[in-house]
C-alpha positions in Angstrom: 0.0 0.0 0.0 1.1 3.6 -0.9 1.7 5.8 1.7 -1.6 8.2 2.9 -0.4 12.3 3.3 -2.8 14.9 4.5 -1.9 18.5 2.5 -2.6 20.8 4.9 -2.6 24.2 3.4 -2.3 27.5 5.1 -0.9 30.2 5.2 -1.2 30.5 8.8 1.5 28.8 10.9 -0.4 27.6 14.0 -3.5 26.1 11.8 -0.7 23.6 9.8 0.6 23.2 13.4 -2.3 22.4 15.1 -3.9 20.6 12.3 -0.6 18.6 11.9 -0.7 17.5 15.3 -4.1 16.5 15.7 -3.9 14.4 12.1 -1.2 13.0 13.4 -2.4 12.0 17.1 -5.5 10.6 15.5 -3.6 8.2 13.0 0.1 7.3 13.2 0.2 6.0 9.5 -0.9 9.1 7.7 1.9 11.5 6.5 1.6 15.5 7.1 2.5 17.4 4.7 2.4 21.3 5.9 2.2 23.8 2.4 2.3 27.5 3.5 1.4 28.8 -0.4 -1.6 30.6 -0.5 -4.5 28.3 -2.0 -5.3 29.9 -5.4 -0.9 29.0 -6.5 -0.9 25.2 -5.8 -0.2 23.6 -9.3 -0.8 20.1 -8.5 -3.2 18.1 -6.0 -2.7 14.1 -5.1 -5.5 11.5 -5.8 -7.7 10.8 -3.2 -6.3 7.7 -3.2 -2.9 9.1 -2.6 -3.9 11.2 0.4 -6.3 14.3 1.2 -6.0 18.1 1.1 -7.0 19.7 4.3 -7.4 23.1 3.5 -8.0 26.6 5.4 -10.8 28.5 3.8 -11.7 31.7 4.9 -14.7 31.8 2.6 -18.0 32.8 3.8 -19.8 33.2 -0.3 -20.9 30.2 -2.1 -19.5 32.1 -5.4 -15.9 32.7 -3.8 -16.1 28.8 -3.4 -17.2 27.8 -6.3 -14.4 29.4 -8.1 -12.1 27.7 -5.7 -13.4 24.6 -6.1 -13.2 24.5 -9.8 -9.6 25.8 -9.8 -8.8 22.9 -7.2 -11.1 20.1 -8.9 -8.9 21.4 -12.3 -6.0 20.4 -11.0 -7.0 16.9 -10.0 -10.7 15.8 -10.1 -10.1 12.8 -7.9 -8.4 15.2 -5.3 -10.1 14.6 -1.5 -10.7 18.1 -0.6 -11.3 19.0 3.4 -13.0 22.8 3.6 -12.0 24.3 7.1 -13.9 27.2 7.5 -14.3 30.2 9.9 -17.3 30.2 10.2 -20.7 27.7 9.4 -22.9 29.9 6.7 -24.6 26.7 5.6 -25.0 27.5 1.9 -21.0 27.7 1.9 -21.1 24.0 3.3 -24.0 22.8 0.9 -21.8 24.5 -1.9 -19.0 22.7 -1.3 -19.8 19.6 -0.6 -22.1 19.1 -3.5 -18.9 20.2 -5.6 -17.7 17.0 -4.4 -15.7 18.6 -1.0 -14.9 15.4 1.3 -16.0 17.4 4.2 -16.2 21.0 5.7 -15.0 21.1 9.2 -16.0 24.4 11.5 -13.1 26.1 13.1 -15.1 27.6 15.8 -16.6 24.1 16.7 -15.8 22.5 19.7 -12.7 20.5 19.6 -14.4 17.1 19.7 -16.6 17.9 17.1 -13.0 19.0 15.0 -11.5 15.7 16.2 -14.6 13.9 15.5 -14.8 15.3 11.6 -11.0 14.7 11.5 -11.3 10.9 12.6 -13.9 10.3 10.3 -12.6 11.9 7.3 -9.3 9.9 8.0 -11.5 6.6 7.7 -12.8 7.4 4.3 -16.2 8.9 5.3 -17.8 12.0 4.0 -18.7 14.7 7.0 -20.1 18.0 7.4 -21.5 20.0 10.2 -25.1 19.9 11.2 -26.7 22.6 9.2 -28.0 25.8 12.3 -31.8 25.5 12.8 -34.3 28.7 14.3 -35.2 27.9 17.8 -38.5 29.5 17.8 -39.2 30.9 21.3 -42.3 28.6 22.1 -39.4 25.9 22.1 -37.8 27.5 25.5 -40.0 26.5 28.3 -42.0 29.3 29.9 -40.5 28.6 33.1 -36.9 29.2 31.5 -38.1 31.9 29.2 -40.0 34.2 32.3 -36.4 34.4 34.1 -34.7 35.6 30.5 -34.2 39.1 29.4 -35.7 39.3 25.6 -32.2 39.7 24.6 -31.1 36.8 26.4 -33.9 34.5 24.9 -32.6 35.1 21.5 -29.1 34.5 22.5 -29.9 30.8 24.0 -31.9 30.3 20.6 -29.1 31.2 18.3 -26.6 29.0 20.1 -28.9 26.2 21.0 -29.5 26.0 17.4 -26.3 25.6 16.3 -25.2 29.4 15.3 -22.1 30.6 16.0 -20.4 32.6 19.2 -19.1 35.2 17.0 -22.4 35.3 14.2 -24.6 35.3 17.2 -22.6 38.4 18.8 -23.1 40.3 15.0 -26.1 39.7 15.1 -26.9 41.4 18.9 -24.4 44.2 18.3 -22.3 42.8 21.3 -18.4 41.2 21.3 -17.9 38.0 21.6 -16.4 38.2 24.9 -19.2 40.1 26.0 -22.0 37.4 24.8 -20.0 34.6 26.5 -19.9 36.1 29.8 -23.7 36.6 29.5 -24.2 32.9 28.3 -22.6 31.9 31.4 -25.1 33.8 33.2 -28.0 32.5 31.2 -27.0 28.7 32.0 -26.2 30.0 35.4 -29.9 30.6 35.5 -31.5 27.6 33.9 -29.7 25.5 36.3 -31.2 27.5 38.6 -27.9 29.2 40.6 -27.3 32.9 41.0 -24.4 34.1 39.5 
């Protein structure tokens, strides 16, 4: 059997790092190969049956990866193609795996979930994150929902259906830090502490 290398392409130092390791915890076999050239100059792609490109997109337009795709899929057809994205704007994922992506991974998801993806990708499966759903506000109990601000009602819907920290803070005009903190206090409060 030929050896199996993950292309992990980034420009950024610490993802090829941290992706390198975790490929590399997760199977022992498989051969790293860090590539720090930006995406749209690679001139040549292995097989899927060669190995897999693990790549860091900062996409977040359906049309910006379509064009990427293309380029890639033009280079080699059969190439295994792993999406790493900032952030989940589902479209993006649909778009790219029905361009024949392998998976899309989420860089803001919880590390299990990343490992998860990773270890399954590594076995040959196809993966993607769960697509974000609306929580309507009939779905929080009343109990739950009478101690809740408005604000903070719409904050445990966005997150408990699957939205992002930082598209979640956009979208309440607040940081990122700043939702967190209030998060804490919101699950302070369904489990019934003061915080």
């Amino acid at each position: 059997m030929t050896d199996y290398t993950v292309h992990i392409v980034s420009q950024r130092l610490l993802f090829r790092k941290t992706f390198t390791k975790l490929v590399s915890l997760l199977d022992a076999d498989v051969i790293c190969c860090e590539v720090s050239a930006p995406i749209d100059t690679l001139t040549e792609l292995p097989t899927s049956v060669e190995g897999a490109v693990l790549l860091d997109c900062g996409i977040s337009s359906p049309d910006q990866l379509i064009e990427l795709m293309l380029q890639l899929l033009s280079l080699q057809a059969e190439a295994a193609l792993i999406l790493v994205l900032d952030e989940q704007v589902d479209v993006v994922v649909d778009t790219g795996m029905d361009l024949g992506a392998m998976g899309v991974i989420i860089k803001a998801s919880p590390p299990q979930i990343i490992i998860d993806s990773l270890h399954r990708l590594l076995a040959g499966e196809r993966c993607r994150p769960a697509p974000v759903v609306n929580v309507a506000r009939e779905d929080i109990p009343e109990e739950i929902r009478a101690q809740l601000s408005a604000r903070q009602q719409k904050m445990l819907r966005a997150i408990v259906g699957g939205q992002s920290i930082s598209a979640t803070a956009r979208e309440l005009s607040i940081t990122p830090a700043k939702l967190v903190g209030e998060m804490r206090q919101v699950i302070a409060t369904i489990r019934g502490r003061a915080f």
